[in-house]
C-alpha positions as CSV (number, residue, x, y, z in Angstrom):
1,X,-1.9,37.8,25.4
2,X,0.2,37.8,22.3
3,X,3.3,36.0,22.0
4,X,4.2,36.5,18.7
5,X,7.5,38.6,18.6
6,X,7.7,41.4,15.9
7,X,11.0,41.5,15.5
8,X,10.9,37.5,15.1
9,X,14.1,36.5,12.8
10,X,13.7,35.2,9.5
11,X,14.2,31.5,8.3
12,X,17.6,31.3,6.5
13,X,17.2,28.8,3.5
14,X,18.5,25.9,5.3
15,X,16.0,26.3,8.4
16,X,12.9,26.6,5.6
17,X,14.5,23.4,3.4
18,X,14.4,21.8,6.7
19,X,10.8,22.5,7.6
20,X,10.2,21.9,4.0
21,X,11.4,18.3,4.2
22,X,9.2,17.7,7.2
23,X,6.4,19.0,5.6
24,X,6.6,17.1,2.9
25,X,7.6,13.9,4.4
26,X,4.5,13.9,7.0
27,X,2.3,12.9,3.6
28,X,2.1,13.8,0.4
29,X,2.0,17.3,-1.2
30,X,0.5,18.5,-4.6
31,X,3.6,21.0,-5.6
32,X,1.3,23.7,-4.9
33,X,0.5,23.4,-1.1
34,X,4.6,22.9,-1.2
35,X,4.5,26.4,-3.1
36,X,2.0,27.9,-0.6
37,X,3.8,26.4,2.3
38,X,7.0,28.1,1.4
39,X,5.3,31.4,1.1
40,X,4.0,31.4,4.6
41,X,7.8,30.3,5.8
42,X,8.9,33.8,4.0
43,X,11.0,32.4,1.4
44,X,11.5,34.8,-0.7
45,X,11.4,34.0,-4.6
46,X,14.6,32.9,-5.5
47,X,15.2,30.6,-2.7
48,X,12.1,29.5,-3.0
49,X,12.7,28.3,-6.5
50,X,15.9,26.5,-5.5
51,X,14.0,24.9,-2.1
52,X,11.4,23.1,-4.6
53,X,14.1,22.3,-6.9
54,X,16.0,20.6,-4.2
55,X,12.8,18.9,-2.7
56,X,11.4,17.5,-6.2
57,X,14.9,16.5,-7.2
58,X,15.4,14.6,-3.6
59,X,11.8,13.2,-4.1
60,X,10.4,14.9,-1.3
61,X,7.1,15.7,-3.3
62,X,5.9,14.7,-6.8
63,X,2.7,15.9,-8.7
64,X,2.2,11.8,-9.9
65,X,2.5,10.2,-6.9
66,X,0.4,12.7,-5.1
67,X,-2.5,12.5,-7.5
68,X,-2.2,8.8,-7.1
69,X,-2.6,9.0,-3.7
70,X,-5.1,11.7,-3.3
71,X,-7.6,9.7,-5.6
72,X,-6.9,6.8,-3.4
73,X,-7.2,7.9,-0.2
74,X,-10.4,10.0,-0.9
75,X,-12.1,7.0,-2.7
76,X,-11.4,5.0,0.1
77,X,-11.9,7.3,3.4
78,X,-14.2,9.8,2.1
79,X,-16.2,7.6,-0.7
80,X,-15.8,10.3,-2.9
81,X,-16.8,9.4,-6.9
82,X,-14.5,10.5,-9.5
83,X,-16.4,13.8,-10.9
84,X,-15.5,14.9,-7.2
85,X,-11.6,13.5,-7.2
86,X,-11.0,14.9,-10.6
87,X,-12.6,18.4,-9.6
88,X,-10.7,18.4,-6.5
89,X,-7.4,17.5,-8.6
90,X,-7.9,20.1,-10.7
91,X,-8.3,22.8,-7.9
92,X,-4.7,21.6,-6.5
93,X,-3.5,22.3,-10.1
94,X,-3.0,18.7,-10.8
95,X,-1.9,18.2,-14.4
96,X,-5.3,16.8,-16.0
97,X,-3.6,13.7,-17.7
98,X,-2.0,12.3,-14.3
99,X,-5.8,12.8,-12.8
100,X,-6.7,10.8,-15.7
101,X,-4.8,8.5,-15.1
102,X,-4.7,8.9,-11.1
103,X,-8.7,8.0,-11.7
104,X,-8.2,5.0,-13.9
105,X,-6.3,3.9,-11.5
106,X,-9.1,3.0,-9.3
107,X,-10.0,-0.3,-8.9
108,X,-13.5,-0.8,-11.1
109,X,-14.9,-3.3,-9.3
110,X,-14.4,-1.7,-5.8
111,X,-15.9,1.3,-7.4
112,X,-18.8,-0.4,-8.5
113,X,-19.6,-1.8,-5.1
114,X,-19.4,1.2,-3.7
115,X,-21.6,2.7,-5.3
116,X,-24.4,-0.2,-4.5
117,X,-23.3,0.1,-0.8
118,X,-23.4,4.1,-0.5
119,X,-27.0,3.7,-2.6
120,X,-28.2,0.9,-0.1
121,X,-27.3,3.0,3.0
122,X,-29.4,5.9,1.4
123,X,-32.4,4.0,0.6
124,X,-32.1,2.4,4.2
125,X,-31.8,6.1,5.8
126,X,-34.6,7.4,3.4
127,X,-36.8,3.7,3.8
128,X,-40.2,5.3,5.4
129,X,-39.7,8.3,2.6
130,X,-41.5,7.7,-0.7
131,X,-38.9,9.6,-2.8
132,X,-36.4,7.4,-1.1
133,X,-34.8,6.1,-4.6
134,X,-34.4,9.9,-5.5
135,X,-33.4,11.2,-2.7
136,X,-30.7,8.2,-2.5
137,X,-29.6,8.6,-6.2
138,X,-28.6,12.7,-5.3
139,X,-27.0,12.0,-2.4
140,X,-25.0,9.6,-4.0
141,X,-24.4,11.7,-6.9
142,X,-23.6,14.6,-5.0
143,X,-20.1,12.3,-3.5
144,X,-19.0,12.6,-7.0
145,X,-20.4,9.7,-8.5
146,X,-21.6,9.5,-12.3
147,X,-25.1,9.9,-12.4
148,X,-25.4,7.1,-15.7
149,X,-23.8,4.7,-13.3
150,X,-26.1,5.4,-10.3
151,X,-29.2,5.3,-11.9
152,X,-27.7,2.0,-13.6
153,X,-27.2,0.5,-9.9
154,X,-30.1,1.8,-8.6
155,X,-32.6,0.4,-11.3
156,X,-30.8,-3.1,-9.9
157,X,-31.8,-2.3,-6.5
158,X,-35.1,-1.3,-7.4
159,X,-35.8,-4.6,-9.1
160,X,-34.8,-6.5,-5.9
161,X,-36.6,-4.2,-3.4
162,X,-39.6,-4.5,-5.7
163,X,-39.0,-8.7,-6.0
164,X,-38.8,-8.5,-2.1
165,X,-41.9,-6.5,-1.5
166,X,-44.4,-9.0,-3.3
């Protein structure tokens, strides 16, 4: 059964400012999902132009501190590598010098490790394979990571598997 009522009334402005606030204050928004967001609300295009003025004045949303964020956060929950962030950043319309620098934000050496940890899990999953160090090394690189660094890390770890293995 459909609930949905046709003849359901319109947001005024101040009803879609309010659900815009929410929005936007659950986590953080690139300016475009606030852009979509508002579309699918049915504001049209003047007050949508004065709701993201109001919300990016108030601080609701800010294309900085979201790329700062988003880098973060998928670095950290999703062990995504930078090619990926950056791409990803880019899709969301992110300004490419604040994904720069949202990406040299990162710490280095956490990066690093990850890397070695992510290539260790894949040669542990891939152990009784005997293209285990190139099926770890695409795996890796396929989260995003640069494949210069990879096959840096993984030479390393093929020194010590091969010191362990005599």
């Amino acid at each position: 059964m459909n609930h949905s009522n046709p003849e359901k009334q319109a947001l005024t402005p101040d009803e879609i400012l309010s659900k815009m606030e929410q929005y936007c204050a659950y986590q953080e928004r690139s300016p475009m999902e606030v852009q979509k967001r508002l579309a699918t609300l049915g504001a049209n295009e003047t007050d949508a132009t004065q709701i993201l003025e109001v919300l990016k004045t108030d601080g609701f949303f800010d294309e900085t501190r979201f790329a700062f964020a988003f880098a973060r956060g998928k670095f950290r929950n999703n062990h995504w590598g930078k090619i990926r962030i950056r791409h990803e950043l880019r899709l969301r319309n992110i300004h490419p010098e604040i994904g720069r620098a949202a990406l040299e934000a990162l710490d280095d050496e956490g990066y690093e490790t990850t890397i070695i940890q992510l290539l260790e899990k894949k040669l542990e999953q891939y152990k009784k394979d005997q293209n285990r160090f190139q099926k770890a090394a695409a795996a890796v690189i396929r989260s995003g990571y640069e494949s210069d660094l990879v096959f840096n890390y993984l030479n390393q770890l093929k020194q010590k598997f091969n010191r362990s293995e005599s």
